[in-house]
N, C-alpha and C positions, 0 to 999 in steps of 0.2 A: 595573400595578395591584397588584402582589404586596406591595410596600413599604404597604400601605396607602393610598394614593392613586390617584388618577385623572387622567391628563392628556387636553387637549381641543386639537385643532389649530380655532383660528378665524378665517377671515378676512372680509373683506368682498367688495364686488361682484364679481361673477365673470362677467363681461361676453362671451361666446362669441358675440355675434352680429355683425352686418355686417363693419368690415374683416376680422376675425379668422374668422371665418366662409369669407370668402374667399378665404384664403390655407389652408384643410386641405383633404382630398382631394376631398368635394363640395359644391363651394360653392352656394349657395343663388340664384335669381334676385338681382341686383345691385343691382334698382331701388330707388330710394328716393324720400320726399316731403318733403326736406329745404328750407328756405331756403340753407344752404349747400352743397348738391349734390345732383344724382339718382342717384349711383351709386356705392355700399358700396365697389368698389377704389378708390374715392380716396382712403380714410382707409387704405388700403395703402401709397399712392403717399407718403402725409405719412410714414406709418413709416419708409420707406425713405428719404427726405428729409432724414431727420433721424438715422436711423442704420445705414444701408447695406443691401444687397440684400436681402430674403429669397426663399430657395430651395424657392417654393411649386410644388406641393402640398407641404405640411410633412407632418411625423409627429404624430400625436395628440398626443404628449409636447413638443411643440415650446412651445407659450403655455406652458405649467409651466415649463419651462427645467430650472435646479436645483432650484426649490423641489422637485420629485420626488423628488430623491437626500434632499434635508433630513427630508422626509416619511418616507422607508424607514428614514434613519438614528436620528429620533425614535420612531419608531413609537409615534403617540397611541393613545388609546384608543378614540377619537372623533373625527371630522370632520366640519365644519359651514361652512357656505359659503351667502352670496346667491347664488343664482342668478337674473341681472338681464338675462336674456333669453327670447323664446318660442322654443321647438323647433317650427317647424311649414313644413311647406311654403304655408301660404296667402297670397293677396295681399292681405285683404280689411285692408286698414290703419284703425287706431282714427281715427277723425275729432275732429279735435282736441289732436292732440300734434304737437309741433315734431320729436320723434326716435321712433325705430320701430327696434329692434331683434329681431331672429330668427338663429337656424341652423336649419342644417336639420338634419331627423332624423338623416341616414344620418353625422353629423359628430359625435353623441353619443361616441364614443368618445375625443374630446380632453376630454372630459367624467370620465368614467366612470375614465380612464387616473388618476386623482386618486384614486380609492378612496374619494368622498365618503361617509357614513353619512346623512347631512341636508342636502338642496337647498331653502333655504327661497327661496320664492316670493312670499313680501310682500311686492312692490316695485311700483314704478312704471312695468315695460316688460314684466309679466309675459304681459300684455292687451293686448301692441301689437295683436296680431291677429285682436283681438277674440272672442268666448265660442270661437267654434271652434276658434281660435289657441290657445285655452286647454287645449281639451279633447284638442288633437294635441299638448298639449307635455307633459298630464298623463299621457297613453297613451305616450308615449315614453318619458318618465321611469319610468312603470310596466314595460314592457316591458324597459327596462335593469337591473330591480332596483335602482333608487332610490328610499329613501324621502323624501318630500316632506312642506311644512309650511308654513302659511300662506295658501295658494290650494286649492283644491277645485273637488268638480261642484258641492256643495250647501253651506252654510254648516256643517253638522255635520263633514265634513270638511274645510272650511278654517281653523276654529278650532281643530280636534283635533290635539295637541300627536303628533311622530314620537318613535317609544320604539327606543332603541338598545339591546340587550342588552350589559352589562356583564360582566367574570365576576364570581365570588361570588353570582349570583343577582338584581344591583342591575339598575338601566335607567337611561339619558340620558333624560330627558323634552325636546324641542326645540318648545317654542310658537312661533313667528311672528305678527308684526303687523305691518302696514304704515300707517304714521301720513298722515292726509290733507297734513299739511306739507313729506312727502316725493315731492307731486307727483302722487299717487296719483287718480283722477277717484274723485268721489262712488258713481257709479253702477257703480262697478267692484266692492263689497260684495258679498260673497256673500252669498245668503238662504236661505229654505228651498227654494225651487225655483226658484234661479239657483247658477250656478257665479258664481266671483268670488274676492276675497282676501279676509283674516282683515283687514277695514277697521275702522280706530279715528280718526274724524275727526277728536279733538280729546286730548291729552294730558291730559287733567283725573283729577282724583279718581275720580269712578265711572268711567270707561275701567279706571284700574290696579286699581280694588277689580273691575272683572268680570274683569278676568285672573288678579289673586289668584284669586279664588273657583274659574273655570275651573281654576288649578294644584292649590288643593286638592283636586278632587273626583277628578282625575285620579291625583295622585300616592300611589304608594306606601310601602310601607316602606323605609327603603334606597335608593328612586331621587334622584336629585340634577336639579337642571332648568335650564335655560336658555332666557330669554325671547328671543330674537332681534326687532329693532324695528329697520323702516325708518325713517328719520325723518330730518326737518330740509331744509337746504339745503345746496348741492352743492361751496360755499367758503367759508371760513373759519374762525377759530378760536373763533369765540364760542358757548359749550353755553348754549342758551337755561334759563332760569329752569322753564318747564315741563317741559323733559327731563328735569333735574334730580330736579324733585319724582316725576314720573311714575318713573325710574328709582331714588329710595329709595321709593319706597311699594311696589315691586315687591318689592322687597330686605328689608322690612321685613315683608312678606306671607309669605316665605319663598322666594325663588329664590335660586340661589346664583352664579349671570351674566346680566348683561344685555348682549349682544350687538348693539351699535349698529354701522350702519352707514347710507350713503346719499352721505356727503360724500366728494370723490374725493379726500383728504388724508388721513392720520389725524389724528382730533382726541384732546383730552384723554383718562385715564386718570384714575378714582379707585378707590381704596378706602374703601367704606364698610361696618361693620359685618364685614369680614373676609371680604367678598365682592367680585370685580373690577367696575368699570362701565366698558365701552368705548364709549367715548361715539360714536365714529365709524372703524372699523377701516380706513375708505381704502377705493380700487379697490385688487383682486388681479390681476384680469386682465382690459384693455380695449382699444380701437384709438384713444386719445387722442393716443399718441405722434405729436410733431413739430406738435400743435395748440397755439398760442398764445396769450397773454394771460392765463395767472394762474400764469407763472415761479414767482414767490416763494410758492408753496406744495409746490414740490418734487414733481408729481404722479406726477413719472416714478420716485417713488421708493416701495416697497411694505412692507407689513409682515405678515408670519406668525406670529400669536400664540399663545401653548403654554401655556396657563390650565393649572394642578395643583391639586388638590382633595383635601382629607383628605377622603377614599370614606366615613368614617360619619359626617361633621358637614357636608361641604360649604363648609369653611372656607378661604378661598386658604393653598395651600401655597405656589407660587409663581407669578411672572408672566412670562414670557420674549415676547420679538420679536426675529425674524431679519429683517433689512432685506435686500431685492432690489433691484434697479433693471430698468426695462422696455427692451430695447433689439432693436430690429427685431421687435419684437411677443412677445418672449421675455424672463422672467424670468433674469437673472444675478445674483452676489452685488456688494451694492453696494460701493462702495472704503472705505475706511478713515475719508475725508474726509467722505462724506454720511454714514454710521454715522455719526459727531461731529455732523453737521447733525441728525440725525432726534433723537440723545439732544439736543442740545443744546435741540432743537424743543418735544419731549415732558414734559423737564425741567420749562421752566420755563410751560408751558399746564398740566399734569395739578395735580391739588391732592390730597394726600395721600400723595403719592408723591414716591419720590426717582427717576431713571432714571440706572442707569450700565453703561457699554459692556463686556463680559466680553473675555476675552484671546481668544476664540474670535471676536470680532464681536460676538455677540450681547449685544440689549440688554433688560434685567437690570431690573423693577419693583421697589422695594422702599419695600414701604408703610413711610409714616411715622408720628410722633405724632397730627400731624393728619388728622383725619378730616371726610367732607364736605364744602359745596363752599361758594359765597360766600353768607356769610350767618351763618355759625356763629360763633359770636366765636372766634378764635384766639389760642393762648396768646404772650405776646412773651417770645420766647424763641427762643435759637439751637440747631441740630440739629448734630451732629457734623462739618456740611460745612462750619461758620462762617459761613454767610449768614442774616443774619434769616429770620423767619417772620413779622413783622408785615408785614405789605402794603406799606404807606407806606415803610418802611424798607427793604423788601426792591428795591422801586422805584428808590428813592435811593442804595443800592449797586452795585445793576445798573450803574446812569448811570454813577455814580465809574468804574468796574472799564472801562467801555467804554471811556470817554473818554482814560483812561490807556492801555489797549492802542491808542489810535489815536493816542495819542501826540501831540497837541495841545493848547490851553492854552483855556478860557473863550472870552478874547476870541479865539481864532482860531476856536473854535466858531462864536460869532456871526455873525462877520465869513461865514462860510461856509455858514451857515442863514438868514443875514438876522434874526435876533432878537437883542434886548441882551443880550449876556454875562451881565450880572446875574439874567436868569429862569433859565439853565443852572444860574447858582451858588447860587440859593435851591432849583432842582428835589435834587440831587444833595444839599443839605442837608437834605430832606424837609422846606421852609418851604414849600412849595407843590407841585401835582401839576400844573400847568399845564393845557392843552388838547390837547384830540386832533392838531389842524394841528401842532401843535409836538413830539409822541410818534411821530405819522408820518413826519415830515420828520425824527427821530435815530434811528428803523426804518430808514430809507432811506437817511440817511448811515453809520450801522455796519453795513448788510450784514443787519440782525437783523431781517425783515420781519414782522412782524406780532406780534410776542415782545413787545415795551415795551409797547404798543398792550392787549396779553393782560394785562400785569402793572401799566399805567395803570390797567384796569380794576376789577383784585381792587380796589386801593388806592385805588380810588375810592367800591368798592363796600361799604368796610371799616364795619363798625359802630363800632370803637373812637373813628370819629372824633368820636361824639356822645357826647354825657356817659353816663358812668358807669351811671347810675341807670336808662338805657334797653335795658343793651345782653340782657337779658335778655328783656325784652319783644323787640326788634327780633329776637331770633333766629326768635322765634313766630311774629311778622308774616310773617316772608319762609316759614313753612312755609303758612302759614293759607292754606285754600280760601274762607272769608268775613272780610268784615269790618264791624262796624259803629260808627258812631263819632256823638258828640254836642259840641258844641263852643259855648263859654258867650261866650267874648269872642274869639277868633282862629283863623284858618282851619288848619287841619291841614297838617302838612308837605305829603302828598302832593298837596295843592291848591294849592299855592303858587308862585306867579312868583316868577322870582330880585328883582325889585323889591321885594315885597312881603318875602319874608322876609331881603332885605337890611337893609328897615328896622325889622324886629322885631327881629332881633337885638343890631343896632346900636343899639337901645332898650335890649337887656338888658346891655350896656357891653360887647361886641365891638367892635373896630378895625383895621384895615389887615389886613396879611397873615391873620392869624388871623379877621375877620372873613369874610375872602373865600374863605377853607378851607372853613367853616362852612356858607355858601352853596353853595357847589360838593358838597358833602357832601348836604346837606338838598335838590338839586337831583336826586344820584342816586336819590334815595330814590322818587321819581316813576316810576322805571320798576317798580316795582313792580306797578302798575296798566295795565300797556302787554305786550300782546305776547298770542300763545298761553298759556293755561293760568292768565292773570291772575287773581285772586279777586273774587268779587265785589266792591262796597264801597257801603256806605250811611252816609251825614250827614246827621245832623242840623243845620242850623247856625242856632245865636239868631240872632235878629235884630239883637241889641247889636252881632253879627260885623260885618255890613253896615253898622252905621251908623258904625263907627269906620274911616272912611276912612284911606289914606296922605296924605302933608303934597304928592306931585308926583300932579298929577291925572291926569296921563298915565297914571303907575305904577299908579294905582289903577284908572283907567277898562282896563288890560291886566289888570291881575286880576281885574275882574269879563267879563273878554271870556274870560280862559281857565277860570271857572267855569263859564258858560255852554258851552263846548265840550267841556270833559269831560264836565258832567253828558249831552252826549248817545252818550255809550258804552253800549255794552249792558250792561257789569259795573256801570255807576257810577249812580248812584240818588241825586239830591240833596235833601233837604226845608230848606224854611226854617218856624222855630220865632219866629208870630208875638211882639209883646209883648202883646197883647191875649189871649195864651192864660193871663195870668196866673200865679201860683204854680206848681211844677211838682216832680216830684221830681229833679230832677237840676240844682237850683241852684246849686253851690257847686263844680261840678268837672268837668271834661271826662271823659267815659268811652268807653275801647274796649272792646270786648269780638271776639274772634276764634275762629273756627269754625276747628278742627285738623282733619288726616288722619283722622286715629285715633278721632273722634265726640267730642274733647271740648270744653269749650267754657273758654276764660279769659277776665277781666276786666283790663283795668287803668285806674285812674281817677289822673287828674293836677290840681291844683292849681299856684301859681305857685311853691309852694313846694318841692313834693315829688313823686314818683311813685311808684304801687303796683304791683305785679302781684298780683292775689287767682286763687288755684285753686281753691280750697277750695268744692266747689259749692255749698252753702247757699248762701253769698254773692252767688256766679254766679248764681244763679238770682235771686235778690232783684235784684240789678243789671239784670237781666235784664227782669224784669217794668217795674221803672220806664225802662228805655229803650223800651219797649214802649208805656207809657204816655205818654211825652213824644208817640212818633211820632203816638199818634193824635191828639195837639191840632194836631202840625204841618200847616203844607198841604201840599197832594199835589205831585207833582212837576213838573206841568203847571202850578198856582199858583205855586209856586215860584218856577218858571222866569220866569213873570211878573212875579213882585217881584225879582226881580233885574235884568230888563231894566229896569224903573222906574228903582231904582236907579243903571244904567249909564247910561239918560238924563241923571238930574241929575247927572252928572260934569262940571264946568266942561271949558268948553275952553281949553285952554294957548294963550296968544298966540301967535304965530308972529312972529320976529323977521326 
């Protein structure tokens, strides 16, 4: 810290209980309540299975391996670690979890041998063993001189962030949260007179503004913080749209890391705003080894991250990961080859970053131009490594570049995937982004598991692909916590079957390939409205909308079948704007208007000819009132709902041939 900086050692789950548990000096009762076994040395026996003896009872230092040495030889400033098991001797097991992890007490010292500063506890197996479980794991930890973060006796101490003494006078502030998505039971919350974790059921907007506000009140002058957040699920590389927001709205509150974990892989890296976001740091230390079934995530392979911080701003200085491998339940340095695997991983999932391999191993973040994650329109433009930055084209390079290293031609593609050569040769032209079945199946023939599939997606997800005059607006839309929307003669993208706005389109002199782009396009747009942390969404929609059927009655009787089933989401709110409510003020133009993060509110209103964005609040507000107006002539949601079934009645039925 003398350089003026601050470096943070971070990893993710730190897994010390069942097999690993029973391979140090005292092991814990064995039993367990698994569907795949009753007793903890059998995920020993897999370790050993898979990569030869271990000579237990081991030494404390044994699950660390090297990372130890890497530890002494960095000397951070700080260390911070999941800690995703209970320390307790009890048996009373949580009722209702498929997995139960503990050590035992007297085993802390494979613990402790790390020189952790921050054991956060907001996880999902902190409470295997229920409140008592809790209470023996929090006495332990205390008794070791650990400080802890996220779990507590009473909710004041499980929300109350651990202060790490810096030199120059500064502190690490370390909050923990444990996100309900990451598995965490409801009733695990701590309260005012319950022990529990620092529980946040739902990734949304007031979730991040109460931990803003919590970091404010806490923070001082000089101290720097990191949010530590359970979250998500246990494989893959897909960062959900909620994480996303939830992790800049933190960033934007003023923290200077958010410290994900949960998933046993690492997932993406960004930078945003000059702060890191680890979206999912991996396991660091667990008894998976030798367990099968999700190979092509590389689980056996680990990362230790070395976040640097300019000490008076909190600004990334730099971003470093030293790659492991797990082998007989001990951390080694991994070879040459998976190093190239993990950059090559991290590359091309992380958004904002470049990742490259140092001459020492270690792999090397360095943020880019771009900043933030899908959604933000990106410039097209190439960065000093010569591969695009547009999505679509970034996609269609990849393809090229594979296909050439495998040294085979289109049609022997084909012949070998079973698809016509010519969808290869339009992908790889960015004339088309094809389907998932087809991004999977050239995942699985290159070797690159889950990478194309990651970079289908950006390119899927890309705004550029819609005109011009939207993509301003669309960046809004994907931050916006509400939405409200009015619609004079046709149903809004995000209501839209690929039928129905096949044939809108195709009204507006779209054809063939580029038709079909469009569609695929205005299709992703849908998940907008789908998943944890969706925004609200309310429509209005005239009546004229409904009575202007599609020309195939099928197509149309499926569009009024999937209005009807969206409208019954809990975010989605549908009204129908009779004719009989006469005159109205919002004649002449469809209007959105979108509730932001940050309290404010924008408009944009469309016609056939143009689109606006208004900021400017007078305006907003006047918009405002008259959609306000419209709703109360509308009928309720309940009526609605009824005139729409009506509706779906009179849909002829299509002959059957």
């Amino acid at each position: 810290m003398g350089d003026g900086t601050v470096t943070l050692f971070l990893c993710g789950d730190v897994m010390l209980g069942r097999g690993v548990d029973q391979i140090l000096a005292s092991p814990g009762d064995p039993a367990l309540r698994e569907d795949y076994g009753g007793d903890a040395r059998s995920y020993v026996r897999l370790a050993e299975s898979a990569g030869g003896p271990i000579p237990a009872p081991v030494a404390p230092s044994w699950p660390w391996g090297e990372a130890l040495r890497f530890l002494e030889e960095t000397a951070p400033d700080a260390r911070v670690l999941n800690l995703e098991t209970s320390v307790t001797r009890s048996d009373a097991f949580a009722p209702g979890k498929a997995v139960h992890y503990r050590m035992h007490p007297d085993n802390l010292p494979a613990l402790t041998v790390a020189r952790p500063d921050v054991c956060v506890l907001a996880n999902n197996h902190v409470l295997d063993f229920g409140r008592s479980g809790l209470t023996e794991t929090l006495d332990s930890l205390d008794r070791a001189g650990l400080r802890t973060a996220g779990a507590g006796r009473d909710a004041a101490q499980a929300y109350a962030p651990a202060a790490v003494p810096l030199r120059d006078g500064r502190r690490l502030l370390v909050f923990a949260l444990g996100a309900g998505s990451s598995g965490i039971p409801a009733d695990w919350a701590a309260a005012e007179h319950r022990s529990g974790v620092a529980y946040v059921p739902e990734l949304s907007a007031s979730s991040a503004a109460e931990a803003v506000a919590a970091v404010r009140r806490a923070r001082g002058a000089g101290d720097l913080v990191v949010v530590s957040v359970h979250w998500g699920s246990n494989w893959g590389y897909l960062v959900p749209r909620s994480q996303v927001r939830f992790a800049h709205a933190l960033v934007d509150g003023g923290v200077d890391v958010v410290h994900g974990h949960s998933c046993h892989h690492p997932r993406a890296v960004e930078v945003y705003r000059d702060r890191p976001i680890l979206y999912g740091c991996g396991d660091f230390i667990d008894d998976y080894e030798g367990i099968s079934g999700y190979e092509e995530y590389r689980d056996d392979l680990r990362l230790a991250h070395l976040v640097t911080l300019a000490a008076d701003t909190g600004r990334l200085v730099g971003l470093r990961m030293v790659p492991f491998q797990v082998r007989r339940l001990r951390l080694e340095p991994a070879s040459a080859e998976d190093r190239g695997w993990l950059r090559h991983t991290l590359d091309r999932i992380s958004h904002g970053v470049r990742v490259t391999v140092e001459s020492d191993g270690v792999l090397r973040c360095v943020a880019g131009e771009l900043q933030g994650w899908k959604g933000v329109a990106m410039p097209q433009r190439r960065v000093v490594t010569g591969r695009s930055q547009e999505p679509r084209q970034r996609f269609a390079e990849e393809l090229r570049e594979l296909r050439a290293q495998k040294g085979v031609s289109l049609r022997q593609l084909g012949e070998r995937l079973g698809w016509d050569c010519s969808l290869f040769g339009k992908m790889e032209k960015g004339e088309t982004l094809g389907g998932p079945e087809v991004v999977q199946a050239l995942d699985d023939y290159y070797g690159t598991p889950g990478l194309l599939l990651a970079l289908w997606e950006l390119a899927r997800a890309d705004k550029t692909q819609f005109r011009e005059q939207y993509r301003e607006y669309m960046a809004l839309e994907d931050m916006a916590v509400g939405l409200c929307h009015f619609a004079v003669s046709v149903l809004p993208g995000l209501l839209q079957t690929p039928g129905y706005a096949r044939e809108l389109l195709a009204v507006g002199g779209l054809k063939g390939e580029e038709l079909e782009q469009q569609v695929e396009a205005r299709m992703g747009r849908r998940e907008l409205l789908e998943g944890e942390g969706a925004p609200s969404f309310r429509t209005i929609l005239s009546e004229a909308v409904l009575q202007t059927p599609l020309r195939a009655a099928g197509e149309w009787g499926a569009q009024l079948e999937h209005l009807l089933d969206i409208a019954e989401r809990e975010n989605v709110t549908v009204h129908v704007l009779p004719n009989s409510a006469g005159l109205h003020a919002l004649m002449g133009f469809d209007l959105w208007y979108l509730l932001l993060p940050d309290g404010r509110t924008v408009a944009y209103t469309e016609n056939g000819y143009r689109g606006e964005l208004i900021e400017e609040s007078t305006s907003v507000v006047r918009l405002q009132k008259a959609y306000d107006s419209v709703r109360d002539l509308a009928l309720s949601p309940v009526e609605s709902r009824k005139h729409i079934l009506r509706k779906l009645e009179e849909v002829p039925c299509e002959s059957s041939t």
